[in-house]
C-alpha positions as CSV (number, residue, x, y, z in Angstrom):
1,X,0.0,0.0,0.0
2,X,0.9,3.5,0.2
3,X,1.6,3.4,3.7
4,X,4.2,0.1,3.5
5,X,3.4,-3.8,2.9
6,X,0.4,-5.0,5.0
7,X,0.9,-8.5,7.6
8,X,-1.0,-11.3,6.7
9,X,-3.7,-10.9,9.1
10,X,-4.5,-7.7,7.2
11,X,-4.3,-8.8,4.3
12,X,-7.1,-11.6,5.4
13,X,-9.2,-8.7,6.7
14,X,-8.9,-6.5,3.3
15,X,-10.4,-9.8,1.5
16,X,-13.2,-10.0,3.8
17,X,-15.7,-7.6,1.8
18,X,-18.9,-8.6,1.9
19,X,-20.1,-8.2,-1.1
20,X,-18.4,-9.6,-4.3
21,X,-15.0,-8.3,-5.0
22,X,-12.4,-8.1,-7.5
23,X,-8.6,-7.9,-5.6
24,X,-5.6,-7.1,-7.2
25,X,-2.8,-8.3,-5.4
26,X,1.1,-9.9,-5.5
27,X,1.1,-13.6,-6.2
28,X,2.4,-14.0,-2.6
29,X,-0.2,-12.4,-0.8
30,X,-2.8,-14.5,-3.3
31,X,-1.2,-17.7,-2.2
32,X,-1.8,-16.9,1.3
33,X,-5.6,-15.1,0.9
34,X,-6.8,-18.0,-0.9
35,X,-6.9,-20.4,1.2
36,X,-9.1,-18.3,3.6
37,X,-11.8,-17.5,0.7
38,X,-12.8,-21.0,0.5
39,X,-16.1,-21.2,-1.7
40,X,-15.8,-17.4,-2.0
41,X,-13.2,-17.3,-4.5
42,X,-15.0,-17.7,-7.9
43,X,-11.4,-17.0,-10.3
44,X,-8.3,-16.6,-10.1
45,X,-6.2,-15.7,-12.8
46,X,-3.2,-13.8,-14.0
47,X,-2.9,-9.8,-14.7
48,X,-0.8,-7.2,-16.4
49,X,0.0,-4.3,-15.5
50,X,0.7,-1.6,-17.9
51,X,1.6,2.2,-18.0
52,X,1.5,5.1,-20.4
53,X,4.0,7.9,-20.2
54,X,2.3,10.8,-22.2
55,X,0.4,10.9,-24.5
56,X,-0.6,8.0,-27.3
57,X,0.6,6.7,-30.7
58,X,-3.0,7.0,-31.7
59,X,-5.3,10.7,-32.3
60,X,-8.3,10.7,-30.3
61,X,-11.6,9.5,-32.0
62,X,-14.2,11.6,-33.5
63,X,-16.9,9.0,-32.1
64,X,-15.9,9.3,-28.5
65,X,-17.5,11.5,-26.3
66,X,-17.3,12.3,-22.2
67,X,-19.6,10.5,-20.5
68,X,-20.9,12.5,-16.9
69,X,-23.7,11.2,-14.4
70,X,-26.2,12.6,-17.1
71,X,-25.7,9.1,-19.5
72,X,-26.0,6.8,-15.8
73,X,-29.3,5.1,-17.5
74,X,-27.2,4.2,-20.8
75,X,-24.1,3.1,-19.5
76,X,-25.6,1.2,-16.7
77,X,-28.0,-0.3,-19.6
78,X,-24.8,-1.5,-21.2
79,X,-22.9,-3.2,-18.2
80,X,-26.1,-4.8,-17.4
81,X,-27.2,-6.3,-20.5
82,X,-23.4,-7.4,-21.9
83,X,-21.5,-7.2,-18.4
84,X,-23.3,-7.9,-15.7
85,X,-20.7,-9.3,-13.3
86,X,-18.6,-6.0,-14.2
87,X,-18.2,-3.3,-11.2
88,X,-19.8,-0.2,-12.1
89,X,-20.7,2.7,-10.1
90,X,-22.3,6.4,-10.4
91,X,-19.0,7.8,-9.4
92,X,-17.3,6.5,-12.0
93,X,-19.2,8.6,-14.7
94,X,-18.2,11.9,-12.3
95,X,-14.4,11.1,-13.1
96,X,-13.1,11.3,-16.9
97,X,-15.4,8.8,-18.6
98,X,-15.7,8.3,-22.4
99,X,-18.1,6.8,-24.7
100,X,-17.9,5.4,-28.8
101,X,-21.1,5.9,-30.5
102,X,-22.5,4.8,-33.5
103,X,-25.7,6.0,-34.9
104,X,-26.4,6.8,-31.1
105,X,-25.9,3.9,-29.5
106,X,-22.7,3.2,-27.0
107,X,-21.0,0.8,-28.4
108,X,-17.4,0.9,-25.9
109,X,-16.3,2.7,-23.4
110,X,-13.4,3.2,-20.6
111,X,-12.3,5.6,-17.8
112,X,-10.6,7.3,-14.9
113,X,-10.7,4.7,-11.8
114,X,-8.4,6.7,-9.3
115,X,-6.2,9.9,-10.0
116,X,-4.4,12.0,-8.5
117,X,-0.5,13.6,-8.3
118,X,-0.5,13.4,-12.4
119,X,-1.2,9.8,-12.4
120,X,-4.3,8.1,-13.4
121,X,-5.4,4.8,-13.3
122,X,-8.0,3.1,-15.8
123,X,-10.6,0.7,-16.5
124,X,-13.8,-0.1,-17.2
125,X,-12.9,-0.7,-20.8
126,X,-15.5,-2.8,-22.2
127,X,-16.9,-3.3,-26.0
128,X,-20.5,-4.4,-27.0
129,X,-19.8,-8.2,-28.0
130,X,-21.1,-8.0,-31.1
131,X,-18.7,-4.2,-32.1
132,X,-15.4,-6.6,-31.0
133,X,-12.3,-6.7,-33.2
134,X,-13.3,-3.7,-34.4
135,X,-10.5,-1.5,-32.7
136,X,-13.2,0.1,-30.5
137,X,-11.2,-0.2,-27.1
138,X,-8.0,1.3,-28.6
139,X,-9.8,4.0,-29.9
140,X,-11.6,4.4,-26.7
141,X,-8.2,4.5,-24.7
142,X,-6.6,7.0,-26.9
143,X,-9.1,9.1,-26.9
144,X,-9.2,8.9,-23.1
145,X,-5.4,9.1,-22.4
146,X,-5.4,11.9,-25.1
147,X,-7.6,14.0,-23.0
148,X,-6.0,13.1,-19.4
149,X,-2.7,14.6,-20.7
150,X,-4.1,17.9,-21.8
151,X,-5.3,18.3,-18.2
152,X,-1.9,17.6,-16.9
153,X,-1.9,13.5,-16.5
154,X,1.7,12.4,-17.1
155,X,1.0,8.9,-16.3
156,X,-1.5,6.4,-17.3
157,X,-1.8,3.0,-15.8
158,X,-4.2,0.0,-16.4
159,X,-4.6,-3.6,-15.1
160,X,-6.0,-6.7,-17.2
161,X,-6.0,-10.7,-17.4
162,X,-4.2,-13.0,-19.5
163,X,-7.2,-14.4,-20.5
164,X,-8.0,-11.0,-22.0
165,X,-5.2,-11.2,-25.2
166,X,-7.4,-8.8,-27.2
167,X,-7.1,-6.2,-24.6
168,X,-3.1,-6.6,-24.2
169,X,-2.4,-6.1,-27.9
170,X,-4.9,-3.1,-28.0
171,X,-2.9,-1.6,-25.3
172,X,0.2,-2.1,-26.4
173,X,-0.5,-0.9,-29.8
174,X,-1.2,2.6,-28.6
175,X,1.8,2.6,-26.6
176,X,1.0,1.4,-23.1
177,X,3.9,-1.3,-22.0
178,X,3.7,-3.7,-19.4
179,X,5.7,-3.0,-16.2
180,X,4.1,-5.5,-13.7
181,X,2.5,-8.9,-13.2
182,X,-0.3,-9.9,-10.2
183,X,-2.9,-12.0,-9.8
184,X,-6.6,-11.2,-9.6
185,X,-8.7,-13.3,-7.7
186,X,-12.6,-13.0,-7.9
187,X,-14.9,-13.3,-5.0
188,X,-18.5,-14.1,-4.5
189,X,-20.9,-12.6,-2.1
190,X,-20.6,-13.7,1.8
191,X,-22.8,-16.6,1.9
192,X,-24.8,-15.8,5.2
193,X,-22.5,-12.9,6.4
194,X,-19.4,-15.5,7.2
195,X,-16.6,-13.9,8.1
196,X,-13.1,-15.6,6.9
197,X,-11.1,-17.6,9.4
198,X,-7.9,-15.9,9.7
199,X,-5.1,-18.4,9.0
């Protein structure tokens, strides 16, 4: 963290959310958590890491467009009929949040997790299944990180899976590079309110 590393019996209580989670964390620390999630953990699964000094090989898109807390209903319409298990909150829209269209409809879009001190980190980038392959996500991202740096972001990070190839070589083509490796692990709800057992 921040702060310095956290003991194990921290680390324990961090993974015990109630509510289903998504953790990022050092293939260490994954070893030791799992074994307290039990029927919790739903995936596990490899991550990148990447950052962006700057700006982008790509120009920004002419079909993006910032989202705000005005477009909740059609971004949460998305996430819920292609991604439901995907995290998405109002807040997110009230950070830098863009949108692809096409003939008005929002097709792919991606933005601003956590900033601060020049450095933002990203997410949410997520393509209608049937617009994939389309370059949608790297046009999404470049129109994104395009628009961070001319508000004074000198630093753009972003985290996904292996299992998400696609993603990797959209990143990379746009010039993010990958600078570090974790593990994601994927929790369920709390069954009846359970807490873990510490180990």
């Amino acid at each position: 963290t921040a702060i310095g590393r956290m003991d194990p019996d921290e680390e324990v209580a961090l993974a015990d959310v109630a509510g289903a989670a998504e953790l990022h964390v050092e293939c260490s620390t994954a070893d030791r958590i799992s074994a307290v999630l039990g029927a919790r953990l739903r995936d596990r699964q490899g991550m990148r890491y990447y950052r962006l000094d700057g700006r982008p090989r790509m120009e920004p898109d002419r079909r993006c467009r910032t989202l705000g807390p005005a477009d909740l209903d059609s971004v949460s319409k998305m996430f819920r009929a292609h991604y439901p298990e995907s995290v998405f909150s109002r807040w997110m829209l009230e950070q830098p949040f863009i949108g692809l269209f096409e003939d008005d409809a929002l097709l792919a879009c991606g933005g601003v997790i956590a900033a601060a001190g020049g450095i933002a980190n990203l997410g949410n980038f997520l393509v209608v299944p049937a617009a994939r392959n389309r370059g949608l996500a790297r046009a999404v991202a470049a129109t994104l990180t395009h628009q961070l740096a001319d508000h004074g972001t000198e630093l753009s990070t972003l985290g996904t899976t292996d299992k998400n190839p696609a993603a990797c070589r959209a990143y990379e083509a746009i010039g993010f590079r990958c600078y570090d490796r974790r593990v994601q692990l994927d929790l369920v709800a709390h069954g009846a309110g359970r807490p873990l057992a510490a180990s």
